[in-house]
N, CA, C and O atoms as a DFTB+ gen file, in Angstrom:
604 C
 N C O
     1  1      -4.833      21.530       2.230
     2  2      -5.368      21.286       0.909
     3  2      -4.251      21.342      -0.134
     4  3      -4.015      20.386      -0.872
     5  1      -3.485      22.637      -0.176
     6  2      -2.055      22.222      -0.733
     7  2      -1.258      20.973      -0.955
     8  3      -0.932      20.398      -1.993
     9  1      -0.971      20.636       0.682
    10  2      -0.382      19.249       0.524
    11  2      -0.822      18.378      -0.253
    12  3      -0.025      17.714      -0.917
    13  1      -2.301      18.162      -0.360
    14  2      -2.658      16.844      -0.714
    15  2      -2.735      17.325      -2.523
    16  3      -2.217      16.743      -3.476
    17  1      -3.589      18.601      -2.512
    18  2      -2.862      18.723      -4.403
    19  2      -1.337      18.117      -5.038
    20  3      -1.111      17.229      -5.860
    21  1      -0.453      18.997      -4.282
    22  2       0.754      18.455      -4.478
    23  2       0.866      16.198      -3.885
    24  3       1.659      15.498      -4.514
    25  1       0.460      15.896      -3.353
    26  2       0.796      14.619      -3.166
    27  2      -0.109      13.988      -4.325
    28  3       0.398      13.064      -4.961
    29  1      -1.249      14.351      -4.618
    30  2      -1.949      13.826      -5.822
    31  2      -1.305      13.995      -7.405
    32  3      -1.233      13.252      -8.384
    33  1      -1.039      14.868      -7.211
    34  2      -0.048      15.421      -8.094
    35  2       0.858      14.754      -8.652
    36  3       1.041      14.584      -9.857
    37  1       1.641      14.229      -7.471
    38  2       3.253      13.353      -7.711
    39  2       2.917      12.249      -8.024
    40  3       3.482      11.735      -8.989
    41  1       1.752      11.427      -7.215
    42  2       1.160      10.124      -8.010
    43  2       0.679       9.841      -8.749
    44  3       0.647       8.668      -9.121
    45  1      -0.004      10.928      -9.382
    46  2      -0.154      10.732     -10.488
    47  2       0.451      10.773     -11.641
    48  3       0.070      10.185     -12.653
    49  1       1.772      11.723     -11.504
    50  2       2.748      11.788     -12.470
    51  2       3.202      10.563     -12.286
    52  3       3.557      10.002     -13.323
    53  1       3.306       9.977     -11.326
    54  2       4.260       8.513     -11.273
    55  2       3.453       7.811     -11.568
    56  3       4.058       6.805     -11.936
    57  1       2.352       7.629     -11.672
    58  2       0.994       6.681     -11.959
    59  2       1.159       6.715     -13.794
    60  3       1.017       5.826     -14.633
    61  1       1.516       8.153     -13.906
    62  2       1.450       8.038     -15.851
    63  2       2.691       7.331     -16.445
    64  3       2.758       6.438     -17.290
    65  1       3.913       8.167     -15.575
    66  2       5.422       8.002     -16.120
    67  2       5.783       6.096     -15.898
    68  3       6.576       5.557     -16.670
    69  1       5.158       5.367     -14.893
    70  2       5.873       3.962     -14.752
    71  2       4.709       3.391     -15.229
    72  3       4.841       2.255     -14.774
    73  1       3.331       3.387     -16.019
    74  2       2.948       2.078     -16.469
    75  2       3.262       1.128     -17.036
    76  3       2.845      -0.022     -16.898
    77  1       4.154       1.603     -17.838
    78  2       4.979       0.313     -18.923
    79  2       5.490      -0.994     -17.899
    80  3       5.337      -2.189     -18.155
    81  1       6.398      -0.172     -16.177
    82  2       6.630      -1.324     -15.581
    83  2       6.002      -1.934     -14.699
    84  3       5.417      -1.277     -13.838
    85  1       5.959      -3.383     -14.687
    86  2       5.662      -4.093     -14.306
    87  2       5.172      -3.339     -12.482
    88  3       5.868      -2.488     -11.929
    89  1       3.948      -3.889     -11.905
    90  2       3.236      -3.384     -10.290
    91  2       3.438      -1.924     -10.185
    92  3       3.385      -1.483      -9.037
    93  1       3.730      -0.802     -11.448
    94  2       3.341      -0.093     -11.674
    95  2       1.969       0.677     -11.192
    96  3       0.981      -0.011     -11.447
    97  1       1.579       2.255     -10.396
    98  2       0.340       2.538      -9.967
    99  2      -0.548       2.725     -11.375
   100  3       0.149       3.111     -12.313
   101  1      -1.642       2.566     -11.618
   102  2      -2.377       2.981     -12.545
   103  2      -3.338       3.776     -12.595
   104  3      -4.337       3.761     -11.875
   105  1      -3.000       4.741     -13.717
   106  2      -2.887       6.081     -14.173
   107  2      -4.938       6.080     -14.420
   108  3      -5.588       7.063     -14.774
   109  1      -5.169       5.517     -14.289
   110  2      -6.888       4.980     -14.394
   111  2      -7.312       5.305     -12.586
   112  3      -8.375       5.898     -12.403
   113  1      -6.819       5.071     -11.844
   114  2      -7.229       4.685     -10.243
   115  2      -8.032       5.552     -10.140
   116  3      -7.908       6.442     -10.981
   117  1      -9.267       5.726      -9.049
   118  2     -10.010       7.344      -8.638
   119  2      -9.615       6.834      -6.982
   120  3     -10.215       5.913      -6.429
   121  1      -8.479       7.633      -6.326
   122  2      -7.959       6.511      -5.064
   123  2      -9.034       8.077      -4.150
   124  3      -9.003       9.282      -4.396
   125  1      -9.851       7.282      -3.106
   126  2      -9.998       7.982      -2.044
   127  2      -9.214       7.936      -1.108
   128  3      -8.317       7.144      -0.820
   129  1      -9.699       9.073      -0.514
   130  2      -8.944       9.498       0.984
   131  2      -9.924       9.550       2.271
   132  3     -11.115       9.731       2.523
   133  1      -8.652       9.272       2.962
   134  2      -9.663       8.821       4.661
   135  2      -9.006       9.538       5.411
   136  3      -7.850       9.897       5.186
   137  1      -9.834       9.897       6.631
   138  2      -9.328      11.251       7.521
   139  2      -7.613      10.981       7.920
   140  3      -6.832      11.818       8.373
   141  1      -7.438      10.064       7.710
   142  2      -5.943       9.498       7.666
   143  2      -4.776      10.390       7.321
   144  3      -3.738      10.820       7.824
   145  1      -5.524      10.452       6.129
   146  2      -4.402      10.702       4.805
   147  2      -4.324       9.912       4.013
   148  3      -4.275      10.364       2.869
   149  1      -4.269       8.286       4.164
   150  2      -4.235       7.302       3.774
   151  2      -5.209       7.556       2.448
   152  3      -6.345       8.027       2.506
   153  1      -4.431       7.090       1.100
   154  2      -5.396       6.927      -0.337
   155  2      -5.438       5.548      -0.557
   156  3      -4.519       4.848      -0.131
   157  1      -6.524       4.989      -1.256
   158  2      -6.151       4.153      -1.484
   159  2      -7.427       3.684      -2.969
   160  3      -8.571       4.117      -3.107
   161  1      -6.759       2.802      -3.767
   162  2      -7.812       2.520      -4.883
   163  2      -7.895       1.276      -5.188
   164  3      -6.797       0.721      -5.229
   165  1      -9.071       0.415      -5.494
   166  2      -9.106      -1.196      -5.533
   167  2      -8.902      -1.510      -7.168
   168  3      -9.758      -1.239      -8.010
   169  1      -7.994      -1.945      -7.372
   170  2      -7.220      -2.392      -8.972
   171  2      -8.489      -4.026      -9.013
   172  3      -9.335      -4.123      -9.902
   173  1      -8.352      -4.944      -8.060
   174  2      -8.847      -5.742      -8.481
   175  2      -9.562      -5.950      -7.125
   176  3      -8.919      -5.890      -6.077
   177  1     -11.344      -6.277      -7.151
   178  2     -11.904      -6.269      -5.792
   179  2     -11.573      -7.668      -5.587
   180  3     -11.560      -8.493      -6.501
   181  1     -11.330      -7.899      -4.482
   182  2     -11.252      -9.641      -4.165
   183  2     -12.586     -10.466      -4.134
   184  3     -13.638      -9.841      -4.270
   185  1     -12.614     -11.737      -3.975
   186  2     -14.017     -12.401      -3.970
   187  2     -13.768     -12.886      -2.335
   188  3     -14.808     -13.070      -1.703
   189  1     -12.678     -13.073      -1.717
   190  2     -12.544     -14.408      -0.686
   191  2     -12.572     -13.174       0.731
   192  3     -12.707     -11.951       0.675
   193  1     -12.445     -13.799       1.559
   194  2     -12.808     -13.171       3.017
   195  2     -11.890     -12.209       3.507
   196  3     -10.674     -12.346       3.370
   197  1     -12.433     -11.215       4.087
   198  2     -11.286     -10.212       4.575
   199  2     -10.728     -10.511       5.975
   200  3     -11.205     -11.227       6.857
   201  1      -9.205      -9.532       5.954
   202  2      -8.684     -10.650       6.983
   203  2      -9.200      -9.464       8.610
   204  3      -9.497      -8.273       8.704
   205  1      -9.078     -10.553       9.573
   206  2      -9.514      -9.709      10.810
   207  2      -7.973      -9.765      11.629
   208  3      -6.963     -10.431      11.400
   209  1      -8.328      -8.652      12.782
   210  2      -6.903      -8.071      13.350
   211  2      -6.337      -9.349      13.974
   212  3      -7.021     -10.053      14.717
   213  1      -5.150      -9.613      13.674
   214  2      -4.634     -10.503      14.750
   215  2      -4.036     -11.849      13.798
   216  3      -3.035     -12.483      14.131
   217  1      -4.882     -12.157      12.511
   218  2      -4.835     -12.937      11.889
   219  2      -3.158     -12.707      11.226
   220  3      -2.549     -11.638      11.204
   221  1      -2.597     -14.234      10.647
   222  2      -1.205     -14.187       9.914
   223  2      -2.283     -14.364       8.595
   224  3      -3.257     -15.104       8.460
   225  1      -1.629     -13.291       7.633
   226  2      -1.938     -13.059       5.978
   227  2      -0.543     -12.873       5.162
   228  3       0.644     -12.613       5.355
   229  1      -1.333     -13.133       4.273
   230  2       0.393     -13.117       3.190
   231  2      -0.167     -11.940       2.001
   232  3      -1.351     -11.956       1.662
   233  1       0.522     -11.230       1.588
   234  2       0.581     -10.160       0.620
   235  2       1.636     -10.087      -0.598
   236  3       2.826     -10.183      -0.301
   237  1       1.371      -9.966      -1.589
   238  2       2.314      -9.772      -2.585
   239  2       2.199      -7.876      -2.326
   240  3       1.292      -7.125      -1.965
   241  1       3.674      -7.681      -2.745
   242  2       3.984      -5.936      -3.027
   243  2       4.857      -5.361      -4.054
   244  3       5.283      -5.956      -5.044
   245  1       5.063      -4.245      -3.747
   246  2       5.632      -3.804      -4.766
   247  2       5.659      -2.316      -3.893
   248  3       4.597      -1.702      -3.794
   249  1       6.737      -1.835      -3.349
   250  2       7.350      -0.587      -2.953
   251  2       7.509       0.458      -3.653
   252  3       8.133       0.209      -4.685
   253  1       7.097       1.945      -3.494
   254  2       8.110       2.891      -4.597
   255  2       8.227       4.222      -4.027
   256  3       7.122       4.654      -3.697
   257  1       8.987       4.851      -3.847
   258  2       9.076       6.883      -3.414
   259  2       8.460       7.194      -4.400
   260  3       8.119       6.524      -5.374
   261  1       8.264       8.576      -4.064
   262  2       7.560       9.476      -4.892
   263  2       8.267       9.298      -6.364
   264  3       7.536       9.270      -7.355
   265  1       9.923       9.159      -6.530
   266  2      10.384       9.354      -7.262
   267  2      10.577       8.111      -8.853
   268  3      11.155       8.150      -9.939
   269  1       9.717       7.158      -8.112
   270  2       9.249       6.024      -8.938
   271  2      10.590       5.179      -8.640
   272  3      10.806       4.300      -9.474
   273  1      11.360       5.273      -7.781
   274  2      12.468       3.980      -7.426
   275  2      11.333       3.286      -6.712
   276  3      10.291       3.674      -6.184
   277  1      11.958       2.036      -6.902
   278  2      11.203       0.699      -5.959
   279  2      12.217       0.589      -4.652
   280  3      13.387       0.210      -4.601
   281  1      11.685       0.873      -4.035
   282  2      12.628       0.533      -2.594
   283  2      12.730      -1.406      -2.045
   284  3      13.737      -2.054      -1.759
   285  1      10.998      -1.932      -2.083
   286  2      11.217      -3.396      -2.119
   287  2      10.236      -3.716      -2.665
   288  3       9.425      -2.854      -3.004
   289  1      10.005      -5.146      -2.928
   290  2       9.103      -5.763      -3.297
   291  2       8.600      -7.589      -3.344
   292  3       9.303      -8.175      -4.167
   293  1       7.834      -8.293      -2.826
   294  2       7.742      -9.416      -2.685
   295  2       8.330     -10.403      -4.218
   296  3       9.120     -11.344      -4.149
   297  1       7.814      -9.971      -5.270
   298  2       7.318     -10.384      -6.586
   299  2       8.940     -10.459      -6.804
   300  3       9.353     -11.611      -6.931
   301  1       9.774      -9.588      -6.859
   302  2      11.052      -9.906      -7.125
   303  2      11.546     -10.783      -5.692
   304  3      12.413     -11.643      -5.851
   305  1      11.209     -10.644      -4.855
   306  2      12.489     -11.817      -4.324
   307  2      11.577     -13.082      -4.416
   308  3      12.175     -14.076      -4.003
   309  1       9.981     -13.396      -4.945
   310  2       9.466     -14.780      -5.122
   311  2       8.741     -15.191      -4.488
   312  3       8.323     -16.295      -4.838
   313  1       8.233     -14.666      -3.374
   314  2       7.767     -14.930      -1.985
   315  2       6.913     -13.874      -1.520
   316  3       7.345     -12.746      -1.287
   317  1       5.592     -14.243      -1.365
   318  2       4.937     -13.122      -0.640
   319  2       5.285     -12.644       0.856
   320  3       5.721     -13.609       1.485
   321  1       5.233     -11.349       1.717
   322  2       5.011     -11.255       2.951
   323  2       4.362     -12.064       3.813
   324  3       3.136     -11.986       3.736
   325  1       4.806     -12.828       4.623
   326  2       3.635     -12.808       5.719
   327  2       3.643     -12.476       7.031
   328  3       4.684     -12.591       7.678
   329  1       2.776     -12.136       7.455
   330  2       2.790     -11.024       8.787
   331  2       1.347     -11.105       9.511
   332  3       0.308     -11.266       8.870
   333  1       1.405     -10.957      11.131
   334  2       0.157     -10.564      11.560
   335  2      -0.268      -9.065      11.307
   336  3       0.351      -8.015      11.481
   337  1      -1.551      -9.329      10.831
   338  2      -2.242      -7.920      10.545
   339  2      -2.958      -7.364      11.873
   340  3      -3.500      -8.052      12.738
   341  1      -2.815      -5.677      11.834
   342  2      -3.462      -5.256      13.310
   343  2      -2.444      -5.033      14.310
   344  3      -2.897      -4.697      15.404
   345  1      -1.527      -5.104      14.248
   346  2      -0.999      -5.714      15.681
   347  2       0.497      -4.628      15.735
   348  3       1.108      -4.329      16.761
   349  1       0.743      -4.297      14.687
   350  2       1.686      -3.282      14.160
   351  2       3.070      -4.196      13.661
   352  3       4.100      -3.522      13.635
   353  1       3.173      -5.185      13.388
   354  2       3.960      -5.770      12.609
   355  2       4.433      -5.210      11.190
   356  3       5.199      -5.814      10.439
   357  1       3.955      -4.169      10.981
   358  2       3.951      -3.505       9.785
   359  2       3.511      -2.116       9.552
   360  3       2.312      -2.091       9.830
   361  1       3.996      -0.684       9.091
   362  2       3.257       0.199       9.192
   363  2       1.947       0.556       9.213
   364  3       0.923      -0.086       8.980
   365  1       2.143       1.679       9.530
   366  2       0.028       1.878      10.190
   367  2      -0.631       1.972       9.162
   368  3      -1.796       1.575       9.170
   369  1       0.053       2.628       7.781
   370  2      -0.570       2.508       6.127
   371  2      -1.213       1.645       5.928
   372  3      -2.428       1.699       5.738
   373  1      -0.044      -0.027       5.932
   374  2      -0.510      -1.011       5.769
   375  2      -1.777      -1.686       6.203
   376  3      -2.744      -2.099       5.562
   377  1      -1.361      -1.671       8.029
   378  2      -2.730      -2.371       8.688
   379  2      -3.790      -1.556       8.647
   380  3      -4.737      -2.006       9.291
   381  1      -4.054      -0.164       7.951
   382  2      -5.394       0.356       7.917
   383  2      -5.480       0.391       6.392
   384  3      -6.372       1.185       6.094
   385  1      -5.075       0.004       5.606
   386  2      -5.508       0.070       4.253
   387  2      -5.988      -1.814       3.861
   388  3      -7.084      -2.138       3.403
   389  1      -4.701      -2.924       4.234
   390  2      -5.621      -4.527       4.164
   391  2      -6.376      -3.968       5.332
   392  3      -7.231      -3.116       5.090
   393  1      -6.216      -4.254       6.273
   394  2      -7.477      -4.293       7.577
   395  2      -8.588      -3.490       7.185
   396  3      -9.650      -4.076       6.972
   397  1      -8.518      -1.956       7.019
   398  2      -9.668      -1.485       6.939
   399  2      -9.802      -0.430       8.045
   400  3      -9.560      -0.910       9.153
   401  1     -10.090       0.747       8.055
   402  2     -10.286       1.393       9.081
   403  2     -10.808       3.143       8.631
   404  3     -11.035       3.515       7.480
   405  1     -10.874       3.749       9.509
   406  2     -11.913       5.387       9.225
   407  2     -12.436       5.464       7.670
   408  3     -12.141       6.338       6.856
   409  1     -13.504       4.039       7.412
   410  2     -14.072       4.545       6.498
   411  2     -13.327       3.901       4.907
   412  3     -13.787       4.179       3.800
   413  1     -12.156       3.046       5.135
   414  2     -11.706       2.632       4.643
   415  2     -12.015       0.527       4.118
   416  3     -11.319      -0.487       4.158
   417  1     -13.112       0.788       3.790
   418  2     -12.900      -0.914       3.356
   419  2     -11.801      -1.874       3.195
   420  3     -10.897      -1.802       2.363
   421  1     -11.991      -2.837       4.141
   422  2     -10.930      -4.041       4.405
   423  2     -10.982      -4.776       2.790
   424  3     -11.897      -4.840       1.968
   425  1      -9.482      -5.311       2.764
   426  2      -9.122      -6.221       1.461
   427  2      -9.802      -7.356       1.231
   428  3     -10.418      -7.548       2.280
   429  1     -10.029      -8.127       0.561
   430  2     -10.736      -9.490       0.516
   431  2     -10.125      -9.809      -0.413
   432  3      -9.945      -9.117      -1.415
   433  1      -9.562     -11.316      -0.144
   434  2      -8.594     -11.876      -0.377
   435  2      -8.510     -12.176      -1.781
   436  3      -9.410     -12.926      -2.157
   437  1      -7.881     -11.895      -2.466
   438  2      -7.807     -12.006      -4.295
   439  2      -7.719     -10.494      -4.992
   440  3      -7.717     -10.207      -6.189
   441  1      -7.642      -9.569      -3.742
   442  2      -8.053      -7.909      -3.799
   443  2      -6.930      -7.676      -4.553
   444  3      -6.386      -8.780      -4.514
   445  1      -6.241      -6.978      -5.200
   446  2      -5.257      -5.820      -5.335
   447  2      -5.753      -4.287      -5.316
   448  3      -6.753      -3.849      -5.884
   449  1      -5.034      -3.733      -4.708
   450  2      -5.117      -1.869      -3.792
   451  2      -3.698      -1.373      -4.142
   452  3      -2.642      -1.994      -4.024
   453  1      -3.853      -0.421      -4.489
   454  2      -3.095       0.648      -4.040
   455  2      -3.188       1.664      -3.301
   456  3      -4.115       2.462      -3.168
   457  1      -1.994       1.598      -2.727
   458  2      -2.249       2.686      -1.515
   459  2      -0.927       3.677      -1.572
   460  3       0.178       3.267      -1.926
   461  1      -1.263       5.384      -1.073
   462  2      -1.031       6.224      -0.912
   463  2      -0.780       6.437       0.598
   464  3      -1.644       6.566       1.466
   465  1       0.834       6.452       0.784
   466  2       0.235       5.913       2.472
   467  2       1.464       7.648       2.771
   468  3       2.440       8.013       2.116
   469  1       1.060       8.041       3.521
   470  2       1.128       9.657       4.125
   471  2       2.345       9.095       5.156
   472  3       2.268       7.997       5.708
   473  1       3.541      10.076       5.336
   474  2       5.216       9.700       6.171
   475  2       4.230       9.325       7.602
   476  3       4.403       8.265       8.204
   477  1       3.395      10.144       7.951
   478  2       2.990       9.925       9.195
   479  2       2.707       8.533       9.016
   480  3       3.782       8.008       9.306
   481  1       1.842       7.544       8.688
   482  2       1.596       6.726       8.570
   483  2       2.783       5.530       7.719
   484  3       2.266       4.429       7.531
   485  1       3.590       5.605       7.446
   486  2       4.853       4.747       7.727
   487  2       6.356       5.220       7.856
   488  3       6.900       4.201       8.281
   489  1       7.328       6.179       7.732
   490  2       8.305       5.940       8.532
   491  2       8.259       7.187       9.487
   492  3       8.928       7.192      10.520
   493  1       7.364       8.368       9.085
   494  2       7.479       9.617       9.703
   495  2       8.920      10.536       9.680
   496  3       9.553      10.762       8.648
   497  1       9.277      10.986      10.957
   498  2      10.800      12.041      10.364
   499  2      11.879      11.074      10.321
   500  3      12.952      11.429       9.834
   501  1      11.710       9.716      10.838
   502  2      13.023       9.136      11.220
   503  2      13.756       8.221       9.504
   504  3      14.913       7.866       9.277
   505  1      12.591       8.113       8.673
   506  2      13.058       7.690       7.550
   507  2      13.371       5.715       7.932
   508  3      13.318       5.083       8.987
   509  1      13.640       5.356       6.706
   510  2      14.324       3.578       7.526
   511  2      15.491       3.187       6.764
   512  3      15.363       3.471       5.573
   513  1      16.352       2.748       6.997
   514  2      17.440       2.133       6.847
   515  2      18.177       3.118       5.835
   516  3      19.196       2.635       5.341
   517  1      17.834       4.462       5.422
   518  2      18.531       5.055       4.704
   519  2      17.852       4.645       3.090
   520  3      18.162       5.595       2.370
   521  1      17.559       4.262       2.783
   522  2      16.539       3.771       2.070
   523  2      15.224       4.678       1.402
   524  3      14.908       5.160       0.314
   525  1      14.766       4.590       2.582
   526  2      13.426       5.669       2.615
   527  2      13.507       6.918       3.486
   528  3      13.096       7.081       4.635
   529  1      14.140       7.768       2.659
   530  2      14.656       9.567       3.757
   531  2      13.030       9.554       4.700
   532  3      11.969       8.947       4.551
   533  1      13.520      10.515       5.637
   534  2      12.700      11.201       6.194
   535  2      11.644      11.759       5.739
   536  3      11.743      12.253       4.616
   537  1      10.355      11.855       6.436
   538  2       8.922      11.919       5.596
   539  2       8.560      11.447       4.722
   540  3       7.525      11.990       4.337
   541  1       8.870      10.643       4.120
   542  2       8.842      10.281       2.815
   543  2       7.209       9.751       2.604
   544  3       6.606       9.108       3.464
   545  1       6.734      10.085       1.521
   546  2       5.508       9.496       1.139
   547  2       5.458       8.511       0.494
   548  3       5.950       8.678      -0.622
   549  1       4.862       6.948       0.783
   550  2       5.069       5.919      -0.343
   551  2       4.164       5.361      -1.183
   552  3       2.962       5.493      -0.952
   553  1       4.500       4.848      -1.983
   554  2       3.614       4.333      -3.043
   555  2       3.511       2.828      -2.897
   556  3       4.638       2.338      -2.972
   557  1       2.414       1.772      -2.685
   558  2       2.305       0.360      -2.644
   559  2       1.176      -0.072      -3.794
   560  3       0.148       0.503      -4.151
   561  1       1.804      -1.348      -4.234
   562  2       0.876      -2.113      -4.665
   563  2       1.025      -3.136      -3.952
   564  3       2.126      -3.619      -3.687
   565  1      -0.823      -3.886      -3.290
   566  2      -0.805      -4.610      -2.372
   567  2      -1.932      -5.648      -3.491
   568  3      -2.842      -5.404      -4.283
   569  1      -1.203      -6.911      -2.966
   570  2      -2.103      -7.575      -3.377
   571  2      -2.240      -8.581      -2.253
   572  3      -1.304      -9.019      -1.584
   573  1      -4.045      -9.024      -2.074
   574  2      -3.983      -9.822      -0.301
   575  2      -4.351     -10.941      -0.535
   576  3      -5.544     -11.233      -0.450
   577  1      -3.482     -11.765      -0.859
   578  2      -3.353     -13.436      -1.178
   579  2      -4.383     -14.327       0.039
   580  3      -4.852     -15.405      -0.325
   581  1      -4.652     -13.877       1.286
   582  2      -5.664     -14.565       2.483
   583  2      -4.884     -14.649       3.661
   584  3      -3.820     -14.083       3.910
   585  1      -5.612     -15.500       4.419
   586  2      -4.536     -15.959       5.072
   587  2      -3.571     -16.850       5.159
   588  3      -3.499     -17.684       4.257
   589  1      -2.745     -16.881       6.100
   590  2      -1.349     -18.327       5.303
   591  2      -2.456     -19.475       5.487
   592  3      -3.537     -19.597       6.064
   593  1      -1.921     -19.963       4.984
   594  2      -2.119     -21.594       5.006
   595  2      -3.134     -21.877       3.880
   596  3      -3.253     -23.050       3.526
   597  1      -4.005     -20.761       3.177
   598  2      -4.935     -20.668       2.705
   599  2      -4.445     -20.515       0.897
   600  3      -3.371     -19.988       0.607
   601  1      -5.334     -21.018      -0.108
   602  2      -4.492     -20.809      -1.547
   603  2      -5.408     -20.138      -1.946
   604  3      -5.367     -19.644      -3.073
């Protein structure tokens, strides 16, 4: 219960301190939690179809540490992600927060979410490229454009 005070805590300070910038978390969200760990809050509900496991989808993002650095993001290099969902092409945050899982409602396409995604659920102790230390907890803004081929 600690932990998660303190992790609510930090996002939300980062939720107040970065609105001014741009895919910024917002300081408004009420993000639930799933036996996961996984938080997550719907900024904009989508109207179009949610995607199922296996499917190629494209995502706009926006990366950040606790500490409000952006580690990456689609929107700056121009180009959304695209990736099969489900399949682990992408951390377990990811495919259970678009996909959907323990209780967690799947994205539908036009959605934007933020998600609260727990080290266990994307890099764990090993950290990635030096980039994102060890355990690290991250901050996403996801937005789920459909699937490819789809506008």
């Amino acid at each position: 219960m600690e932990r998660r005070a303190v992790l609510l805590g930090a996002a939300a300070a980062i939720a107040g301190a970065a609105l001014p910038q741009a895919g910024a978390l917002a300081a408004e969200c009420e993000y639930q939690t799933a036996a996961s760990g996984l938080q997550w809050c719907d900024v904009v509900e989508g109207t179009g179809e949610a995607p199922v496991a296996g499917a190629r989808i494209r995502a706009h993002y926006t990366g950040r540490l606790p500490s409000g650095v952006v580690f990456d993001s689609s929107y700056e290099r121009g180009r959304p992600l695209v990736f099969q969902v489900g399949v682990g092409q992408v951390i377990k945050g990811w495919d259970q927060g678009i996909l959907g899982a323990e209780g967690i409602p799947p994205m539908k396409a036009g959605g934007k979410r933020q998600l609260i995604i727990p080290s266990e659920l994307a890099y764990g102790e090993r950290g990635a490229g030096g980039v994102i230390p060890p355990r690290a907890v991250l901050l996403f803004n996801v937005e789920y454009l459909g699937k490819q081929g789809q506008r």
